[in-house]
FIZATI-734269 format. One line per 10 residues: number of its first residue (from 1); their letters; for each residue y negated, z negated, x of C-alpha. Coordinates in steps of 0.2 Angstrom, whole numbers, plus 2048, in hexadecimal, padded with zeros to 3 digits. Each point is the difference from the previous one (the first is absolute). Layout:
N
NUM = A = Y Z X ~ ...
END
This chain:
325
1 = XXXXXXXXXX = 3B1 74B C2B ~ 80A 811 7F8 ~ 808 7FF 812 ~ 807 7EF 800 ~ 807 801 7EF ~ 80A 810 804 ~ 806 7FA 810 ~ 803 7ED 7F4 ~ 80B 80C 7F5 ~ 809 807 80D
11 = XXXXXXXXXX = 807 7EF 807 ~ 813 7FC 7FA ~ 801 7F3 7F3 ~ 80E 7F4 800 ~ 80F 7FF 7F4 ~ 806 7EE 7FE ~ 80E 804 7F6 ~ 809 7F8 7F0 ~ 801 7F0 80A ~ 7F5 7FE 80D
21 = XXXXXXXXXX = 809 7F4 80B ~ 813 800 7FB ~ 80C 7F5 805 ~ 80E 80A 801 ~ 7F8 811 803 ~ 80F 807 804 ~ 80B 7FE 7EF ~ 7F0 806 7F7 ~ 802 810 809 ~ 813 800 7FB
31 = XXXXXXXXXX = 7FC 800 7EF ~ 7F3 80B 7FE ~ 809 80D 80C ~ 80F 7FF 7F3 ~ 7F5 803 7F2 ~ 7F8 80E 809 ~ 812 80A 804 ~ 805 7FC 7ED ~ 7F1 807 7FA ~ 800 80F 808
41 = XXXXXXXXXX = 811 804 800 ~ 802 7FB 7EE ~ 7EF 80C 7FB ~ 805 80E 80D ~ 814 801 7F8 ~ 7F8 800 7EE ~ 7F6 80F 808 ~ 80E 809 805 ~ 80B 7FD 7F2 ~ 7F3 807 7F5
51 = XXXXXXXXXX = 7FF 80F 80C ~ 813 803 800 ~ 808 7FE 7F1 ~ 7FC 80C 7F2 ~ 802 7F3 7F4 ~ 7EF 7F8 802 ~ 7F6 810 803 ~ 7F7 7FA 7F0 ~ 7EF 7FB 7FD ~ 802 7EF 801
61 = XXXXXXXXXX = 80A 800 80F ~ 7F2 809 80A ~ 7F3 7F5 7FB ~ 80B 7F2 806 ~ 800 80A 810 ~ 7F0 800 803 ~ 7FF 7EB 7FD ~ 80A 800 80D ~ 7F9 80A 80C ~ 7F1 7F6 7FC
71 = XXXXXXXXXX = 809 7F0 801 ~ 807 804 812 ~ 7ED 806 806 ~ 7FC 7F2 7F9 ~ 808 7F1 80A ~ 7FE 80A 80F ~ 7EF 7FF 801 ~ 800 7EB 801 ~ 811 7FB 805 ~ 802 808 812
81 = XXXXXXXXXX = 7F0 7FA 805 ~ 805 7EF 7F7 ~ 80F 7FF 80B ~ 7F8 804 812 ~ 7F3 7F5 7FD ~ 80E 7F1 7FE ~ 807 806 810 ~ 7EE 802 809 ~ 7F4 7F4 804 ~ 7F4 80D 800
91 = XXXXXXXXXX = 7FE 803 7EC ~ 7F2 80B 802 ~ 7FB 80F 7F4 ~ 7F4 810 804 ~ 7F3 804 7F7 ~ 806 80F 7FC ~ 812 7FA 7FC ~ 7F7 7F3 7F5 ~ 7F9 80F 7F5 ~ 810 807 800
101 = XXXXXXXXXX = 808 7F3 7FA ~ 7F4 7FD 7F2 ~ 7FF 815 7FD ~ 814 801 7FA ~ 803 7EE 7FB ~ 7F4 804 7F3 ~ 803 812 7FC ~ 814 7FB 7FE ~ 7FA 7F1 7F5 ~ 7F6 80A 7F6
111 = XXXXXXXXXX = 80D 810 800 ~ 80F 7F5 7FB ~ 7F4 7F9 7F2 ~ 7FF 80F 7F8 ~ 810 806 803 ~ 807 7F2 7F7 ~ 7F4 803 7F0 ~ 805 810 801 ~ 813 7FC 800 ~ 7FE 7F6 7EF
121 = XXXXXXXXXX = 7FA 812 7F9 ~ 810 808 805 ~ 80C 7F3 7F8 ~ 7F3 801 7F0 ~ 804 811 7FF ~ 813 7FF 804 ~ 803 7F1 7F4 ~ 7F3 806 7F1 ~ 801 813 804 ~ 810 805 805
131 = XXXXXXXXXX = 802 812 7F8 ~ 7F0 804 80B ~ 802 7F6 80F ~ 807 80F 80D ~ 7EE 80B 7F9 ~ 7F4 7F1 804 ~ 808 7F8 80B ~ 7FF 813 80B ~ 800 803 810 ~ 7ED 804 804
141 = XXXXXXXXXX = 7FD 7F1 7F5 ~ 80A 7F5 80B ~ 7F7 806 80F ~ 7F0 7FE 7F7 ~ 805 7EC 800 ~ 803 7FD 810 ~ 7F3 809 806 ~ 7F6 7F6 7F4 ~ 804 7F2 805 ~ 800 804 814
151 = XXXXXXXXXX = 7ED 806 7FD ~ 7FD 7F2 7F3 ~ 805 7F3 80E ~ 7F7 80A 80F ~ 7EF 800 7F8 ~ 801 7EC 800 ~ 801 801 812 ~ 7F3 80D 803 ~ 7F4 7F4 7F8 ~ 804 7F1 806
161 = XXXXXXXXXX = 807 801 810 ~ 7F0 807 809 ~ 7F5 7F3 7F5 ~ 809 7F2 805 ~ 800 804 815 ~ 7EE 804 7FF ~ 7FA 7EF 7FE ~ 7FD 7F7 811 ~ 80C 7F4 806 ~ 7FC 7F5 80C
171 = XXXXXXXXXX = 803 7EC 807 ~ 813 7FD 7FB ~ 80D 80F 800 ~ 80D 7F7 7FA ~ 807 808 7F1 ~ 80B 7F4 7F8 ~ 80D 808 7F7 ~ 80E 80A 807 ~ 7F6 811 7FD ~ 7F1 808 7FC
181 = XXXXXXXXXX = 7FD 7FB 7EE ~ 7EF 804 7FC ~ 7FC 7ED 7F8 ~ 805 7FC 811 ~ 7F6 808 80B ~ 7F1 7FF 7F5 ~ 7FF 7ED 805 ~ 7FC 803 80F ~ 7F0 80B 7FD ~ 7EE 7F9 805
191 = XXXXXXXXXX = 7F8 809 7F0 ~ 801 7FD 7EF ~ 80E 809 7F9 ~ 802 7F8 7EE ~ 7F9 810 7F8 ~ 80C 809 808 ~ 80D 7F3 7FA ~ 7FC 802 7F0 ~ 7FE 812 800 ~ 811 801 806
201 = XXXXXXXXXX = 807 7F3 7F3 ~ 7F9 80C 7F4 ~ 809 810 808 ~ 810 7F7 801 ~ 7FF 7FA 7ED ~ 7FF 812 7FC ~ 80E 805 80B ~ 80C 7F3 7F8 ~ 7F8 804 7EE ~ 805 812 800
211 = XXXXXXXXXX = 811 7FF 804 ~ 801 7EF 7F7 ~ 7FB 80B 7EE ~ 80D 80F 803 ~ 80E 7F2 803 ~ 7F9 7F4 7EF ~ 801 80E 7F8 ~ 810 809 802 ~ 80C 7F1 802 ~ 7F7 7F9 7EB
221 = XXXXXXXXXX = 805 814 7FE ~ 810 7FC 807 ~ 805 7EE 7F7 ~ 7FB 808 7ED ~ 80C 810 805 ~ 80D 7F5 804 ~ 7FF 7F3 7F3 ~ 801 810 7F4 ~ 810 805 807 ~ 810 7FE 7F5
231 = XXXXXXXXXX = 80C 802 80F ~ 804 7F0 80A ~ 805 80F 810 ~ 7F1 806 7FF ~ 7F5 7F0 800 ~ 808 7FA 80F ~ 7FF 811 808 ~ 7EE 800 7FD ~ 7FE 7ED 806 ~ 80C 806 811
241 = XXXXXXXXXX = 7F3 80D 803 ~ 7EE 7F6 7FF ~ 80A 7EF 808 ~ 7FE 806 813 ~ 7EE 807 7FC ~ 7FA 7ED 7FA ~ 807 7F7 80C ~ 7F6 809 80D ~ 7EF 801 7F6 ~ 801 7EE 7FD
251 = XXXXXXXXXX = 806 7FB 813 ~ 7F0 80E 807 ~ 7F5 7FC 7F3 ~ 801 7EE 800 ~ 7FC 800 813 ~ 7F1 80B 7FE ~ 7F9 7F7 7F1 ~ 7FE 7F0 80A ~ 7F9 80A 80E ~ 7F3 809 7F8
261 = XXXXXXXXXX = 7FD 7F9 7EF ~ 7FE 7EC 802 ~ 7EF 7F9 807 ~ 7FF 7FA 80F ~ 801 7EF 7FD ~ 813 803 7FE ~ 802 808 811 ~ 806 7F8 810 ~ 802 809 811 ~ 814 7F6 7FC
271 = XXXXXXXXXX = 802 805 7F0 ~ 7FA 812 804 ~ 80B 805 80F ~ 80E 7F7 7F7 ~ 7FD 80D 7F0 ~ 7FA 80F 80C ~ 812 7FD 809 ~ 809 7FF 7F0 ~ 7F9 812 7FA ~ 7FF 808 811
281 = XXXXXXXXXX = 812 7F9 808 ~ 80A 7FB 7F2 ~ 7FA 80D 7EF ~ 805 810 80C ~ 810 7F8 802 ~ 804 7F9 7EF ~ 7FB 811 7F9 ~ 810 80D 807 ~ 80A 7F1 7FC ~ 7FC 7FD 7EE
291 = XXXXXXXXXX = 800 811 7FC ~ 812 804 809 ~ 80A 7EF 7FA ~ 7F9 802 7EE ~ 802 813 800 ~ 811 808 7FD ~ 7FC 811 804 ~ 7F9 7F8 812 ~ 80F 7FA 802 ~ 80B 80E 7FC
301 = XXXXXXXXXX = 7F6 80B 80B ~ 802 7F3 80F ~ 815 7FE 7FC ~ 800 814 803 ~ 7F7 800 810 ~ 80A 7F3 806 ~ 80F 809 7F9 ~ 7FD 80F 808 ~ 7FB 7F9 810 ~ 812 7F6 800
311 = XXXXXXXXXX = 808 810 7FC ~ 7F8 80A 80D ~ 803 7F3 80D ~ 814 800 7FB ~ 7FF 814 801 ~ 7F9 7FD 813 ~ 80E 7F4 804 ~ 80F 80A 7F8 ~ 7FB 812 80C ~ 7FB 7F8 80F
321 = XXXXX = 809 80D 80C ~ 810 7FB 80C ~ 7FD 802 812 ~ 80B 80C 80A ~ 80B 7FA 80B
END
């Protein structure tokens, strides 16, 4: 019996994708591809202009860094897979790869969770503590936040990942979403899994509850600072500085709220993939874009690189080298 459920959990499972049987497979694939190159691009440009310019070497700046490297992880792990499997008739998924999947999905999740609690702190302190923002706001302190929020999210998926692809999983392996959400792939189990389910409900309450607190707090910090203020400049300085933050909370937030805090009787596989694309696909691309069209100091930064690059590239043309005759 021990030997057929290993050699059961070893067997491929079956992804049948954000639509199982589209109609025009092919203009899916157009638009998810497109979303894809934004994303990256958009997260990978943010990185380097952060890296680059000498101007956003500040505290704030790296932890937006980091979002982004978690953001670009992040839609790697689904879209490709995503993509080939609207191009494949074969939609099939490893075992291992399954647990992979489920290993950084949640682990990036639960890291950018985190992160973003911690990234209300950091505009507490710049909006309520100014005078003393470079000493807390330190370097080792900053590292101490990302790697936080790195371990913070790893440890949800040491726990759950090897929990969740223990169970046995046998008559239907089709998984049908368009990755290895863990919901997902606990429908097909033969045993009973809802103490698991609720034992997991309970971990990822706790996981949205922590962060949750540090942002309640610092942005009622925030609004009864700024109301205090006198100067009109330095309200609407404050409220450019927080705006970019909110909008992402909200956008990430609101997703995994309905994900992992409504009962089940809200869920359905629909409604799920529609809200797990929205925060897997379309939140790593929305995030690099609200932060650089809302930021001036993004934009500055990218007008200079794209300056400089001009410039070089006119430098090129103007000594390109006669040939002897």
């Amino acid at each position: 019996m021990e030997m057929e459920t290993i050699y059961q959990n070893s067997t491929d499972f079956i992804l049948l994708g954000l639509i199982a049987h589209p109609a025009f497979p092919g203009l899916i694939f157009a638009v998810v591809f497109s979303i894809f190159v934004v994303a990256v691009t958009a997260n990978l440009v943010m990185i380097m202009l952060i890296h680059v310019d000498s101007h956003l070497h500040t505290p704030m700046y790296f932890l937006l860094s980091q979002l982004s490297i978690m953001d670009t992880i992040y839609i790697c792990i689904t879209v490709p897979k995503m993509l080939q499997d609207l191009l494949s008739t074969e939609k099939t998924i490893s075992f291992f790869g399954c647990s992979l999947q489920i290993f950084l999905y949640l682990t990036l999740m639960g890291g950018e969770f985190f992160l973003l609690g911690l990234m209300a702190y950091d505009r507490f302190v710049a909006v309520c503590n100014p005078l003393r923002y470079p000493i807390i706001m330190s370097q080792r302190m900053c590292l101490l936040m990302v790697l936080g929020s790195w371990a913070g999210g790893s440890l949800d998926g040491f726990m759950l990942t090897p929990v969740t692809m223990s169970f046995p999983y046998c008559g239907s392996r089709e998984i049908n979403h368009f990755f290895c959400e863990i919901p997902a792939v606990l429908k097909l189990s033969c045993t009973d899994t809802s103490l698991y389910e609720t034992l997991m409900y309970a971990c990822c309450v706790l996981m949205l509850l922590i962060p949750i607190s540090f942002i309640s707090v610092s942005y009622t910090r925030i609004l009864i600072t700024v109301y205090h203020m006198s100067s009109a400049e330095g309200r609407r300085k404050a409220f450019t500085t927080c705006s970019s933050h909110i909008m992402v909370v909200s956008i990430f937030y609101g997703a995994a709220f309905y994900t992992n805090v409504l009962p089940h009787s809200y869920h359905t596989p629909e409604k799920d993939k529609v809200v797990s694309a929205f925060y897997t696909i379309l939140t790593p691309m929305l995030n690099p874009l609200i932060y650089s069209l809302r930021n001036k100091d993004v934009a500055a930064a990218l007008r200079n690189v794209l300056r400089k690059h001009a410039f070089s590239q006119r430098l090129q043309v103007g000594h390109v080298p006669w040939k002897s005759k």
